[in-house]
N, C-alpha and C positions, 0 to 999 in steps of 0.2 A: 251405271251400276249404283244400285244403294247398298249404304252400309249393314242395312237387316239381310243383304245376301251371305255376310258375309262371315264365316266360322269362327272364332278367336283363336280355334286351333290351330286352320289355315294360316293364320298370320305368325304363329309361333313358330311353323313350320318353314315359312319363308325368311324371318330372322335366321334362322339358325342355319336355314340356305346358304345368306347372304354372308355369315359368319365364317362360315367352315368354310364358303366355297367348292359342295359335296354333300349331295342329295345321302349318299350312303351315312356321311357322319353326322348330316343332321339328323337322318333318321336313328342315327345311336344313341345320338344327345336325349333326344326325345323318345326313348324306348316304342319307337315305330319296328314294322318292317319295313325292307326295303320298297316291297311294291305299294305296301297304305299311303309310304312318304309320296312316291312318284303321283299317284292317283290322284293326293290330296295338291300336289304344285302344278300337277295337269286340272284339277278342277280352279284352282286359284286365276292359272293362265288364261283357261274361257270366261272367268268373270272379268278380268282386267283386260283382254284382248290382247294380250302382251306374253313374248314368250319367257319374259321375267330372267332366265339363264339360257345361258350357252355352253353347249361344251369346249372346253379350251384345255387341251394338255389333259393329263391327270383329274380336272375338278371340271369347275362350272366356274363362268363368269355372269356378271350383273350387265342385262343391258341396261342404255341409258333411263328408259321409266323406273329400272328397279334401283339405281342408283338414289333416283328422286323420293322413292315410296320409303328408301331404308328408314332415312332417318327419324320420318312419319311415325310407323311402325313401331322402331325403337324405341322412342317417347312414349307413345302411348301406351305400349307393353309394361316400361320402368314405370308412368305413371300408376297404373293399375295394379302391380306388383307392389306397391310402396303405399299405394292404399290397403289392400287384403292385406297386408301382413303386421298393420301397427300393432293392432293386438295379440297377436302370433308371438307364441313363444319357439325360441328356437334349442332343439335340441340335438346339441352336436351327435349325441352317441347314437341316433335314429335320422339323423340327416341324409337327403341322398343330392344334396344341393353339387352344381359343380362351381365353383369357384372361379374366376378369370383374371387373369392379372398382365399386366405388365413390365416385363422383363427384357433384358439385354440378354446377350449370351452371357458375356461375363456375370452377370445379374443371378443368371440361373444357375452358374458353376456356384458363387456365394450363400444363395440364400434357400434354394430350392431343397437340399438335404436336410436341414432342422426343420424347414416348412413341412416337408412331407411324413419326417417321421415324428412331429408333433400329431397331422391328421390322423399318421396311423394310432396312435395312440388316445385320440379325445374323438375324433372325428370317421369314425375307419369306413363308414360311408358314403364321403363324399369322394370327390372327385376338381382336382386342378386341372387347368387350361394356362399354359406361359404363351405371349408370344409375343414382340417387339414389332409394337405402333410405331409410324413418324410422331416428331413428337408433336406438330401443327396439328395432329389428330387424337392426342390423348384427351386432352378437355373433353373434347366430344362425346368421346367414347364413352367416359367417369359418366357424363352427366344423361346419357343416355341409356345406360344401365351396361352396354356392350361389354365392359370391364370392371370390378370390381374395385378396383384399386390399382397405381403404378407405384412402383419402387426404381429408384433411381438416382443419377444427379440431374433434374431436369430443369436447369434454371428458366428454361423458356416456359413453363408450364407455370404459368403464374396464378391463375381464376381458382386453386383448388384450395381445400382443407390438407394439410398436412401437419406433420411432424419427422423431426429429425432422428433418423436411426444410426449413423454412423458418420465419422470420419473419418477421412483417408486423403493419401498427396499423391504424386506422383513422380514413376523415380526412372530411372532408366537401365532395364535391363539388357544383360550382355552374358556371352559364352563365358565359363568358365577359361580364363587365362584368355582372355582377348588383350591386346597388348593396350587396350587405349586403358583399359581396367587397370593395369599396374602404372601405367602414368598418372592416374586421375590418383592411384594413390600416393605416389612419391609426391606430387605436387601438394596435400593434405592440404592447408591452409590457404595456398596460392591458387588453389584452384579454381575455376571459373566458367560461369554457363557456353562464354563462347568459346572452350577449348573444343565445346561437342560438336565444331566443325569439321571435326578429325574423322568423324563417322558419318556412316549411312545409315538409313532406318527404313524402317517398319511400319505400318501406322492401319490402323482400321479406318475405313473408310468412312463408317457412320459414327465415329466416334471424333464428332466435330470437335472439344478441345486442344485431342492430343494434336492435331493439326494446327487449330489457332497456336500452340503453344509453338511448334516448329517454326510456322510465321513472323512467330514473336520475335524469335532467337534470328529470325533471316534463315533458316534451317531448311525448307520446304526445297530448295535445290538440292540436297540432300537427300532426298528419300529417293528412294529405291524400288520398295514393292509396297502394293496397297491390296489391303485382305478384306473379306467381308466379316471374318468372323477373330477377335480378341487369340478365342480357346487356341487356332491353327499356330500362332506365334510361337511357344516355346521350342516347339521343335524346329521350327525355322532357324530360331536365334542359335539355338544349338549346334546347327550345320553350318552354320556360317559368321559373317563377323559383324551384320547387321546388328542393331540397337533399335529396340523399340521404348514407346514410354507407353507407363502401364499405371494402373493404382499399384500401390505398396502394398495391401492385403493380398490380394493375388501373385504377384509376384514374388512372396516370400514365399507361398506354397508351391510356386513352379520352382524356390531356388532349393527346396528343401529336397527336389525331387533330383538333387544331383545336377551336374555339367551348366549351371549359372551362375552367375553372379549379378547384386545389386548394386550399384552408384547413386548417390544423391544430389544432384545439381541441384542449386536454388534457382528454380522455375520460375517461369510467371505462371500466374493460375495454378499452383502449385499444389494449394491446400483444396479440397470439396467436399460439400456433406451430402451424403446418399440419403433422401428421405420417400416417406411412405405417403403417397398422394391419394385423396381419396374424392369422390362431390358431396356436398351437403346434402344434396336431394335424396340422398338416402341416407339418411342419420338413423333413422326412425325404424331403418331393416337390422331386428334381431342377429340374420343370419350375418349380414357384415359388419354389424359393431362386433359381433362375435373374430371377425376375422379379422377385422383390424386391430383389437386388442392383444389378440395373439400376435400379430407380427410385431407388434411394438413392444410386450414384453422377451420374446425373443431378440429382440436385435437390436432396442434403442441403447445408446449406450448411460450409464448408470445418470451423469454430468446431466442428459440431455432429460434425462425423468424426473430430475429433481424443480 
C-alpha cells in the first residue's frame, strides 16, 4: 500500500475508532453517519489487508496491526494539527473543538462542575471527553495529541509541562458515632497513627497511595473490601464501621452530607498537590493554551500563582 492511497479522513476515522472503541461514537465525534463511518473503516481495512476492529461486548477492539498503526496515526494527526493551526486563532464562543482530559473518578466529582459551567458560559460549543488513563499511559497520550491534558496527583508522570492547582492530605473517614471516632477523640494528644489497628478499611484499588500508605502503617491486613470506584465509599462507610482514607476536600463534602465523620492521623504521604499536566508539543495550539489557562485560573490556588 502507498501512502497517496490513502484519505486523511480515513485516518481520522480510525483514531477516533481506536479512541472510543465504537464505530457509532466515532462516527458522532466526526459528524459522520453511521454507515459513511462503517464504509470508510471497510474501505481503510481493504487497503491495509487487516480487519483493524473486532467486535467485543458493546464496542470494538484493536487487533494486533491496529495496536501498531495507533500510535503512527496519532503523531502524525497531532503533528499536522499543531502545524495548521499556529496561526489559527481560537475562538471560544464559535468553537465546536471537543476537549479530552484526564480524570479519576474522584477527579471528575472535583473539578468537572466549574469545568463545565465555565464552557457553558465562554465556550457553549464545545464539547469535553473525561476518562482515567493508567498512568504508564498518560505521557503518551499528552504527547500524541490523544488527550489534552491530565489533572491529577500523578507523581509518576514526570516528562510533562505542568503546574500546581491544589493542595490536599489525607484523612480518615468514618460513620457517624463509630466508636473508634470517640476514642481517637478522648485520646486528643496521645493519639497515634498505630491506634488505626483497631479498624478495617476500604481502599480503591487504583488509588495506589492510599494502599502504600496502609503498608506503611503495617495496615494492609486490615482491609477488608476493595472498590474500583472512590464516589461507591461513602455509603459503604455509612453502613458499616469500615474506615477508608480519602483526600480531605472530598470527604468534607461527603461529611457535610450527614451520617460521617473526619479523623486526622499524621500519615505518611500525608500531604499531595493535584496538578494540571499538559506536552510541550503543543504549546503553539490556540485551542489548549486557551484550556489550560482556564483550568489554572479556576483552580490553582492563589500561593501557587504568585
Amino acid at each position: 500500500m502507498n501512502i497517496k492511497d490513502v484519505d486523511l479522513n480515513l485516518l481520522r476515522l480510525f483514531d477516533a475508532v481506536w479512541r472510543t472503541r465504537s464505530v457509532s461514537r466515532a462516527a458522532q465525534q466526526l459528524e459522520l453517519s453511521q454507515p459513511a463511518a462503517s464504509q470508510g473503516l471497510g474501505r481503510l481495512r481493504r487497503l491495509l489487508g487487516d480487519a483493524l476492529f473486532v467486535r467485543s461486548g458493546s464496542g470494538v477492539q484493536p487487533t494486533p496491526r491496529a495496536e501498531r498503526l495507533a500510535v503512527a496515526v496519532q503523531t502524525a494527526l497531532a503533528t499536522l494539527e499543531e502545524a495548521l493551526s499556529e496561526t489559527e486563532v481560537f475562538d471560544p464562543l464559535l468553537s465546536r473543538k471537543t476537549f479530552r482530559l484526564h480524570l479519576s473518578d474522584i477527579g471528575e466529582a472535583r473539578f468537572l462542575p466549574e469545568l463545565m459551567a465555565l464552557l457553558r458560559r465562554q465556550a457553549p460549543g464545545t464539547r469535553l471527553e473525561s476518562a482515567p488513563l493508567p498512568h504508564g499511559d498518560i505521557m503518551s497520550a499528552l504527547d500524541s495529541g490523544q488527550i489534552d491534558a491530565a489533572i491529577g496527583f500523578l507523581p509518576t508522570v514526570t516528562e510533562t509541562r505542568r503546574v500546581p492547582l491544589l493542595s490536599d492530605r489525607y484523612i480518615v473517614l468514618l460513620r457517624q458515632g463509630h466508636p473508634f471516632a470517640e476514642r481517637w477523640r478522648r485520646s486528643g494528644a496521645g493519639a497515634r497513627p498505630e491506634d488505626l489497628a483497631l479498624l478495617d478499611f476500604a481502599a480503591v484499588r487504583t488509588h495506589s497511595d492510599t494502599l502504600r500508605i496502609l503498608q506503611m502503617l503495617q495496615l494492609d491486613g486490615r482491609l477488608r473490601l476493595t472498590v474500583a470506584h472512590f464516589l461507591s465509599l461513602p455509603a459503604i462507610v455509612r453502613a458499616s464501621d469500615l474506615g477508608v482514607l480519602m483526600p480531605r476536600s472530598f470527604a468534607q463534602g461527603f461529611a457535610a452530607q450527614g451520617g460521617l465523620e473526619i479523623i486526622e492521623p499524621d500519615l505518611p504521604l500525608r500531604e499531595f498537590t493535584v496538578s494540571l499536566h499538559w506536552s510541550g508539543r503543543f504549546e503553539n495550539d490556540p485551542a489548549q493554551r486557551w484550556l489550560l489557562t482556564q483550568v489554572a485560573a479556576l483552580f490553582q490556588s492563589p500561593s501557587d500563582r504568585a
